[in-house]
C-alpha positions as CSV (number, residue, x, y, z in Angstrom):
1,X,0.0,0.0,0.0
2,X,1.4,3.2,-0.7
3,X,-0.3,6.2,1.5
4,X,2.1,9.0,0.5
5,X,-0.9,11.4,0.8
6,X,-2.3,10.0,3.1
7,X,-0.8,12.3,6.2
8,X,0.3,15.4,4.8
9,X,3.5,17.3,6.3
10,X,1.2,20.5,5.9
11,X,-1.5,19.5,8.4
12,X,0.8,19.3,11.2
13,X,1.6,21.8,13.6
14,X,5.1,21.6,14.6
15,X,6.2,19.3,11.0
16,X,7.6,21.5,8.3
17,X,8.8,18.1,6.8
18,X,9.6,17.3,3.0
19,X,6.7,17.2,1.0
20,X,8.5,17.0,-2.2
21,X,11.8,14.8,-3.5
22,X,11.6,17.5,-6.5
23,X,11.9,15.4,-9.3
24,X,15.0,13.6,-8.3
25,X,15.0,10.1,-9.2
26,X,15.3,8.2,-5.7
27,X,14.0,4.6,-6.9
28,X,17.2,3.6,-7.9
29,X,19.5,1.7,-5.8
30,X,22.9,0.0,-7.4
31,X,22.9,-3.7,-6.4
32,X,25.5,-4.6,-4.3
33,X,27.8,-7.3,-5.7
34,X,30.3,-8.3,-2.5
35,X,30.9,-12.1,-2.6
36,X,31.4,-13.1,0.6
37,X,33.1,-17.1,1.3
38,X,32.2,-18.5,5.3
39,X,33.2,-21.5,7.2
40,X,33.8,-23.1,10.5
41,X,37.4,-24.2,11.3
42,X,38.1,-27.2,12.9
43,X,38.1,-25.3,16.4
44,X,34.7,-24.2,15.8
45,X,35.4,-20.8,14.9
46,X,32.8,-18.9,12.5
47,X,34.5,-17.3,9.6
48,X,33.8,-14.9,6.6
49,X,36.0,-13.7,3.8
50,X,35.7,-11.1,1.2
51,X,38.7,-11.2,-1.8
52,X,39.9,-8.0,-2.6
53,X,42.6,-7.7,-4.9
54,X,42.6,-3.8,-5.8
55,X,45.5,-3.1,-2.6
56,X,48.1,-5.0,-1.3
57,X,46.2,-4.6,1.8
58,X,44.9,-7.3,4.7
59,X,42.2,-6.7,7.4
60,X,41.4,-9.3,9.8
61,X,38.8,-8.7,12.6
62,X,38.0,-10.8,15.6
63,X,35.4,-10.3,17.6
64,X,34.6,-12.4,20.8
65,X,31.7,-12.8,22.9
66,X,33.8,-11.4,25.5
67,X,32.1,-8.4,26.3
68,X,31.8,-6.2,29.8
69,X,28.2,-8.6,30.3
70,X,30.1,-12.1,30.6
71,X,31.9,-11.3,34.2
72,X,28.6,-9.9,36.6
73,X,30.7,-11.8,39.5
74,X,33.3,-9.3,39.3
75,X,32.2,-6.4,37.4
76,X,35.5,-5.2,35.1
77,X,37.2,-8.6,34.7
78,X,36.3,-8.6,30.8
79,X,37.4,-4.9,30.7
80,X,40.7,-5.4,32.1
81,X,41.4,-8.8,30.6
82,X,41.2,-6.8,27.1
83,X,42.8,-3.7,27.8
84,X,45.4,-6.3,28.9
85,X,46.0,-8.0,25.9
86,X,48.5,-5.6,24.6
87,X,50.6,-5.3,27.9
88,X,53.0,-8.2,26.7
89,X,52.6,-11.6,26.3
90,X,54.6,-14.9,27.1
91,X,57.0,-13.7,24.4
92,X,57.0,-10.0,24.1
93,X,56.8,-7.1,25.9
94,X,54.3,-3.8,25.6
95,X,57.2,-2.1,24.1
96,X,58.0,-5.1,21.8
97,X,54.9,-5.6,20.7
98,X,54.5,-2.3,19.8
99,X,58.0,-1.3,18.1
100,X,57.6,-4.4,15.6
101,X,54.3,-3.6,14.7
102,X,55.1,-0.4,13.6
103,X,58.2,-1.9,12.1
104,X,55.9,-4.1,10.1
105,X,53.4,-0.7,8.9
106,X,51.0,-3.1,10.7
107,X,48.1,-1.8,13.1
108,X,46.0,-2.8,15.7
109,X,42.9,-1.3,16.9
110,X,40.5,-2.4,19.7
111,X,37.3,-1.8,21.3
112,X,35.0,-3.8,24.0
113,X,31.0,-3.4,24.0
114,X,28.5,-4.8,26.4
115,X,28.6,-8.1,24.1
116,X,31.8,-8.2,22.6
117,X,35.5,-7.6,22.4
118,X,37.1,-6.8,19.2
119,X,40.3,-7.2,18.0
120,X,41.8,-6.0,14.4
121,X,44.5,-5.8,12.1
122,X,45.3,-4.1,9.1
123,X,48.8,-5.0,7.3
124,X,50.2,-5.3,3.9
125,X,49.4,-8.6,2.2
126,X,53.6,-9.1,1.3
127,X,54.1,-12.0,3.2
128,X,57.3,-10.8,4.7
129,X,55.1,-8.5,6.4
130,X,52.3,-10.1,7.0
131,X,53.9,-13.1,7.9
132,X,54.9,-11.6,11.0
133,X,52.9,-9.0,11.9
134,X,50.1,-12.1,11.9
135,X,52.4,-13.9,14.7
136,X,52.8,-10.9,16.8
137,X,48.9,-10.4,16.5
138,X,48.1,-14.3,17.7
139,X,50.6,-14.2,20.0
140,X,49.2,-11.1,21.5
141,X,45.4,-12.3,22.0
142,X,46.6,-15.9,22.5
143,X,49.3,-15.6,25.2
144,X,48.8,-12.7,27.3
145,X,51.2,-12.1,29.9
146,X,48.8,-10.8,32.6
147,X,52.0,-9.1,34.7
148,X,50.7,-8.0,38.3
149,X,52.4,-4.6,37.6
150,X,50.9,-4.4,34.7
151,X,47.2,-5.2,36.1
152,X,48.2,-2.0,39.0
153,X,48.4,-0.1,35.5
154,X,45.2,-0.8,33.8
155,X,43.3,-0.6,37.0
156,X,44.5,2.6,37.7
157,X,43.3,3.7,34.0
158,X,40.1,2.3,34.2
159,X,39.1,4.2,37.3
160,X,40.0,7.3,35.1
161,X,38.4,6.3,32.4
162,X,35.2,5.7,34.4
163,X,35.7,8.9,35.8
164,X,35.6,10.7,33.2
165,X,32.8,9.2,31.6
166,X,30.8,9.8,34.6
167,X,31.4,13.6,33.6
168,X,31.0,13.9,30.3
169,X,27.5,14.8,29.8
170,X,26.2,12.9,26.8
171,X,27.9,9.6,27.8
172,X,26.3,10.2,31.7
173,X,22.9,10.6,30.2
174,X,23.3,7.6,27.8
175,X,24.6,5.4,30.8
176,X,22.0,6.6,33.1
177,X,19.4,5.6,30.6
178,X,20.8,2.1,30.3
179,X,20.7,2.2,34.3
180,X,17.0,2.7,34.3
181,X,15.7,0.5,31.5
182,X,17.9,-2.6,32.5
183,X,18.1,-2.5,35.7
184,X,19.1,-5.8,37.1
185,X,20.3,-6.8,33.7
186,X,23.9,-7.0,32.8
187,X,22.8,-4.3,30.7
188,X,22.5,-2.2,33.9
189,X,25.9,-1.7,34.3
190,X,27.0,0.3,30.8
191,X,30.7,0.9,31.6
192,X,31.2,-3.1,32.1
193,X,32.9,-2.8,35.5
194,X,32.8,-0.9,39.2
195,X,35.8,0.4,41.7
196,X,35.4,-2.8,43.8
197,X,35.1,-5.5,40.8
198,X,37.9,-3.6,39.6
199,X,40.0,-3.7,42.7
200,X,39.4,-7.4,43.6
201,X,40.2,-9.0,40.2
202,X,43.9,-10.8,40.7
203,X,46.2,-11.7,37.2
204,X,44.7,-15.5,38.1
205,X,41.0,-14.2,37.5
206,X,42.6,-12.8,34.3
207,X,44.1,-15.9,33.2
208,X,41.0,-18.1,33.6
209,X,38.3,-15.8,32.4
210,X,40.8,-15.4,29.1
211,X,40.8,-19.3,28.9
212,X,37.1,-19.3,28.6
213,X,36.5,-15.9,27.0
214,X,39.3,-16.0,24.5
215,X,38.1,-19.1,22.9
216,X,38.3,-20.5,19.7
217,X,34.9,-21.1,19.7
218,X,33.5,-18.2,21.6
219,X,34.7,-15.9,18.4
220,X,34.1,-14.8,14.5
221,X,36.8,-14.1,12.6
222,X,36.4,-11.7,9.5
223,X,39.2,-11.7,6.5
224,X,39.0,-9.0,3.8
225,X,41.8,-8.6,1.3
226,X,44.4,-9.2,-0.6
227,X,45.1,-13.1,-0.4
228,X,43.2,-16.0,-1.7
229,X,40.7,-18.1,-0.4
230,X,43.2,-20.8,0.6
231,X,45.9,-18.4,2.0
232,X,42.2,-17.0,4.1
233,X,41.4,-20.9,5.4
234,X,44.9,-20.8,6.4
235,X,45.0,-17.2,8.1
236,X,41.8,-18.5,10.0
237,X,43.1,-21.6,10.7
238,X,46.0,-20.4,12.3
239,X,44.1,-18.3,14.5
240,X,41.7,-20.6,16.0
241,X,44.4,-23.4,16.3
242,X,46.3,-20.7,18.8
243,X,43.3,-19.6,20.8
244,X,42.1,-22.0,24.0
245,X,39.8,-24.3,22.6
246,X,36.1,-25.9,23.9
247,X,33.9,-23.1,25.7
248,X,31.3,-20.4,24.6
249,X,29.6,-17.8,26.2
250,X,25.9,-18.3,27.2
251,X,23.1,-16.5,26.1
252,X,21.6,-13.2,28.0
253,X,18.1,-13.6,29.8
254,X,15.5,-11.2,27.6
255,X,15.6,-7.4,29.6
256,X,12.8,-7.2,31.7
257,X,9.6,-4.6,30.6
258,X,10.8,-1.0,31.8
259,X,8.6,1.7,32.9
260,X,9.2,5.2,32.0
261,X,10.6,8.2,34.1
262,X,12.3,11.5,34.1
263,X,15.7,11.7,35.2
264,X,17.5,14.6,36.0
265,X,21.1,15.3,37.1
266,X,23.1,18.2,38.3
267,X,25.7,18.7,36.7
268,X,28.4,21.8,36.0
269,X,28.5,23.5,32.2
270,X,27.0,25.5,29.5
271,X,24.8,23.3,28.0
272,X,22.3,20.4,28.9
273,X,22.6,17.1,27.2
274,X,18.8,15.4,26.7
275,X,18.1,12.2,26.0
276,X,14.6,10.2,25.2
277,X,15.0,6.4,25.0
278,X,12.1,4.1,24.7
279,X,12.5,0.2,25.0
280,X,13.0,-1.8,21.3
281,X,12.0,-5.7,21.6
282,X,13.1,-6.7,18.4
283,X,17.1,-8.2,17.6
284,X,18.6,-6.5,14.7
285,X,17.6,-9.6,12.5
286,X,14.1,-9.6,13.1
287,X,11.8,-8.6,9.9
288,X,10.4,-5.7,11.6
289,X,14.2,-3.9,12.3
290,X,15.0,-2.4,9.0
291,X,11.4,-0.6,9.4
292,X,13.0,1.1,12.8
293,X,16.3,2.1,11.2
294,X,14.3,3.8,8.3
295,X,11.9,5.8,10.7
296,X,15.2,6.6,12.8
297,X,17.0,8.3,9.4
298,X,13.7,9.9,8.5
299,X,13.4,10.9,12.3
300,X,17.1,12.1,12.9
301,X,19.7,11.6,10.8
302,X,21.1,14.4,8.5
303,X,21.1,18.0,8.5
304,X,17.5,17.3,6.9
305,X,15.8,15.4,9.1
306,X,12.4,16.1,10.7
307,X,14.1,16.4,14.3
308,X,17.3,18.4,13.3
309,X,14.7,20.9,10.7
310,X,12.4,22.0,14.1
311,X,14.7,22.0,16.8
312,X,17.5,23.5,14.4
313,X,16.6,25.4,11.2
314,X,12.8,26.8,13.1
315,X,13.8,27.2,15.9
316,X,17.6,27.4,16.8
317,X,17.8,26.1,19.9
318,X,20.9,22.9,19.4
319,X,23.4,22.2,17.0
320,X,22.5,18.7,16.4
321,X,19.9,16.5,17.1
322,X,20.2,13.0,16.3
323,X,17.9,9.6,16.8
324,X,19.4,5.8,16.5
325,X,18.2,2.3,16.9
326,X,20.5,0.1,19.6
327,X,20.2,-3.1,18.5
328,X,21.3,-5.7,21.5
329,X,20.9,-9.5,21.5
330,X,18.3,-9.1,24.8
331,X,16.8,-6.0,24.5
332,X,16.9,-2.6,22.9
333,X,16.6,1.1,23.0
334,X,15.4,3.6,20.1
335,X,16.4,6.8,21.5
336,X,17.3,11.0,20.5
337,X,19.6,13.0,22.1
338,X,20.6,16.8,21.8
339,X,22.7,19.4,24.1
340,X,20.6,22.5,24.7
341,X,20.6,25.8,26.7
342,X,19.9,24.3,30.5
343,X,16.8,26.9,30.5
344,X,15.2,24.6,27.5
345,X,15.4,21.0,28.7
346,X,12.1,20.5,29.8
347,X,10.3,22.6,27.2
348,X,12.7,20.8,24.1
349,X,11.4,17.4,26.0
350,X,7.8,18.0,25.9
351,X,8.7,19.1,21.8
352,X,10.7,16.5,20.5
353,X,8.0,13.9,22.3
354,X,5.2,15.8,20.3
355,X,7.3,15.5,17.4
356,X,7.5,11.1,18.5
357,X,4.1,10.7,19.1
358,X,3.3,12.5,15.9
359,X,5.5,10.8,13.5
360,X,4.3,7.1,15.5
361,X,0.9,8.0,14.7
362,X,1.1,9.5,10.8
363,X,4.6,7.5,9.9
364,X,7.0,9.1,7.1
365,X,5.7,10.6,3.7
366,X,6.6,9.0,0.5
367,X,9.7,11.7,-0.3
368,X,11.2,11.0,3.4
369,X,11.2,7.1,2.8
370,X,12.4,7.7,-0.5
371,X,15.3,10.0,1.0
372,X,16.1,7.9,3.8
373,X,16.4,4.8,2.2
374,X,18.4,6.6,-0.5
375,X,20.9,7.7,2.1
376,X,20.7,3.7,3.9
377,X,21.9,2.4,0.3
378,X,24.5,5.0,-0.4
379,X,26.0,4.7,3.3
380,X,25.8,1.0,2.6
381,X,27.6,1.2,-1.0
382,X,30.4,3.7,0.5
383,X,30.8,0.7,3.3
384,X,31.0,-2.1,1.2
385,X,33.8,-0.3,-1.1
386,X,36.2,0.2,1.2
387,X,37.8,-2.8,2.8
388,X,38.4,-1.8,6.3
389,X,34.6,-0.6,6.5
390,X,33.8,-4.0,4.6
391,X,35.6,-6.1,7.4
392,X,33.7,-4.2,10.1
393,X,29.9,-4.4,8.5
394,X,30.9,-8.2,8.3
395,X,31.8,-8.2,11.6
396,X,28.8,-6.4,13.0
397,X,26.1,-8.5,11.1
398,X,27.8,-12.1,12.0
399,X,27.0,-10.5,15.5
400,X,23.5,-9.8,14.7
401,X,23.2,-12.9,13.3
402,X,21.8,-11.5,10.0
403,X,21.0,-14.1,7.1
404,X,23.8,-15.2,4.3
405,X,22.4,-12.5,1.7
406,X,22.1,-9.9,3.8
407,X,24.2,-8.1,1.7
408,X,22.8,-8.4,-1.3
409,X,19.4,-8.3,-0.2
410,X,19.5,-5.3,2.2
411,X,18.6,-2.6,-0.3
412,X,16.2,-4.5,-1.7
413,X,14.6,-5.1,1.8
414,X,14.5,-1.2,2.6
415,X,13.1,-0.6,-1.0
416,X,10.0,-2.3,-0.4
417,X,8.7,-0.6,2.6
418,X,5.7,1.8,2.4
419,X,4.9,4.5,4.9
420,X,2.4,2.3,5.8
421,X,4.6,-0.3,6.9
422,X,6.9,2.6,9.4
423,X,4.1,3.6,10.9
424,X,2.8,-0.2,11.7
425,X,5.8,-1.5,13.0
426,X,6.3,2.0,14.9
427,X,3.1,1.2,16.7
428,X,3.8,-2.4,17.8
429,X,7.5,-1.4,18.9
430,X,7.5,2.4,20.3
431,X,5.6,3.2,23.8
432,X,6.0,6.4,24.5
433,X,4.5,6.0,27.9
434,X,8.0,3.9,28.3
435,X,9.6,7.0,27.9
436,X,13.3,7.8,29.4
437,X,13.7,11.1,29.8
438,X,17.6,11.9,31.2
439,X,18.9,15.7,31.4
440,X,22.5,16.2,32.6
441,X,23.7,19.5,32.9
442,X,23.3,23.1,35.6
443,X,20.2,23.4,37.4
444,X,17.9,26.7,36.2
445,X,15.0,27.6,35.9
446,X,13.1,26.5,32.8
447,X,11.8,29.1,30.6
448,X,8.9,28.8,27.3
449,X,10.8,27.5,24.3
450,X,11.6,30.8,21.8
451,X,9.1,31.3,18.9
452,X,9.7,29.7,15.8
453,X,11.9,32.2,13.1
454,X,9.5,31.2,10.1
């Protein structure tokens, strides 16, 4: 069903939407033509390769399901077992480690979630250097050294790094959110770890959570690059062969409902960071997802967006305001968030709701799906082109657990939803009586919103 008309951006009050794509042909989406190889290895280790010959270049991600939710007895063993990693292994010091690498023009880069821990590197495909910046990279995941001094290290900048979290404004209001609508979920606790977790783990705790979390079988490996598929079985093969072998991490309870609530803290600065969150009960692979992640671009993404046009070209009152979908394996959160004088947080609340409850009940018009999805398939073609974007995309749908074509049949997906079909699966998924509201920032009296300047 296509209901284009059926909701005019005119007859709203606060919408001064696109109406109109102008003539601009939006229907066409290149296909996307990305052959992607997958197998198991003989230690049970999920792998997916992509053969690109156009650099002498290798990427090579592993992600485990190792994230800061596997260790709820003591909260900040994952986190310090992987900022660990790198601190030397059995062979090699920190320095080591690091001096060959860049020897080899190899890097590393890192990052651990709520579900995962990933590991990557990027080196030329020569095999005198990639030969052995691959065998400083197992050795380094594989056989950490987990040094008491260095533990006294990493502890020490964690606690920073907590700190500072705790005052940076937009990250307190996105962890505060998560503290509410999963509380009593491993989800609860967003920056994976607290002082006393952190203080009580010992470099034995480290060595047996990375014998079970660092597992051959507890992780996906993703190849993209210059080598063939054999050279890629062997790459893998290598990797999973090194890693401890028999264990995988167990599967997260389902979050409990959440009810919704205003939360406000005090907080020193200029500005006021806002955030709405309302609960998502759908995976990232369900067939109701790619509906949310199109009302999200329609909602708030781009300088053209329905948010970011009333809040910032009517009115003037934020730089930026942006929505996004947060797609976890147990629960979810579709949420906006915006800094803001301190004097307009409640009033830019109460207008960014209206602006939700509006766009749940009337969906997008014709010429914002068309733009949106537009913008999906573009973002996705830039991704695919470029290896080291390739690698991560695999890497983040073998976590969602997305189908074998998801690839080829993503654009097609998005191309086939109606207005009619946002606005129905908006309805079944978004209760905006489930509401998080968070505000960090000064304390001041609140004042109307400014009038509109058109």
């Amino acid at each position: 069903m296509n209901d284009s008309n059926s909701f005019p951006a005119a007859a709203s009050p606060v919408h001064g939407g696109l109406v109109s794509a102008l003539g601009v042909d939006l229907d066409l989406f290149e296909p996307i033509d990305t052959h992607v190889q997958a197998w198991t290895t003989d230690s049970g280790t999920a792998v997916k390769f992509v053969e690109a010959r156009g650099l002498p270049i290798v990427d090579i991600v592993l992600q485990f399901r190792a994230g800061t939710t596997q260790d709820t007895v003591l909260p900040g063993l994952a986190s310090l077992a992987f900022y660990m990693l790198d601190e030397g292994s059995q062979q090699h010091t920190a320095s080591q480690q690091a001096e060959q690498l860049e020897r080899l023009g190899a890097v590393m880069e890192k990052q651990i979630r709520l579900e995962h821990a990933t590991l990557s590197l990027r080196s030329l495909s020569n095999e005198a250097l990639f030969n052995p910046a691959l065998a400083l990279f197992i050795d380094l995941v594989a056989r950490p050294a987990f040094t008491a001094d260095a533990l006294a290290k990493i502890k020490s900048q964690l606690l920073r790094h907590n700190a500072s979290r705790e005052q940076n404004p937009r990250l307190r209001a996105r962890s505060e959110a998560f503290r509410h609508m999963f509380s009593g979920h491993p989800y609860g606790n967003p920056a994976g770890s607290t002082q006393q977790g952190i203080d009580q783990v010992t470099p034995e705790d480290l060595r047996r959570f990375h014998q079970r979390a660092y597992c051959a079988s507890n992780l996906d490996i993703v190849v993209v690059g210059d080598l063939s598929l054999a050279q890629a079985q062997a790459v893998s093969q290598q990797i999973s062969q090194a890693l401890p072998q028999g264990w995988s991490a167990i599967e997260l309870p389902a979050a409990a409902p959440t009810t919704g609530t205003t939360l406000s803290v005090e907080q020193p600065g200029a500005s006021s960071a806002v955030l709405i969150a309302l609960p998502v009960s759908v995976p990232a692979n369900h067939p109701q997802f790619p509906a949310l992640v199109l009302a999200s671009e329609v909602l708030g993404s781009g300088i053209a967006s329905r948010l970011m046009n009333e809040l910032r070209h009517r009115r003037g009152l934020t730089y930026g305001i942006y929505t996004r979908v947060n797609a976890l394996s147990a629960g979810g959160l579709f949420s906006a968030e915006w800094d803001i004088a301190p004097e307009y947080v409640e009033g830019s609340q109460i207008l960014v709701e209206t602006l939700l409850r509006e766009f749940i009940e009337q969906g997008p018009t014709q010429a914002e799906l068309q733009v949106a999805r537009k913008q999906l398939a573009g973002q996705l073609l830039r991704d695919v082109a470029q290896n080291k974007h390739l690698a991560a995309l695999l890497t983040q749908i073998t976590h969602q657990r997305q189908p074998a074509d998801f690839l080829d049949s993503y654009i097609e997906r998005l191309a086939r939803l109606t207005p009619a079909d946002i606005r129905a699966v908006m309805q079944r998924q978004l209760d905006l009586s489930q509401a998080v509201r968070v505000s960090v920032g000064p304390a001041t009296e609140q004042q109307p919103l400014p009038a509109t300047d058109q």
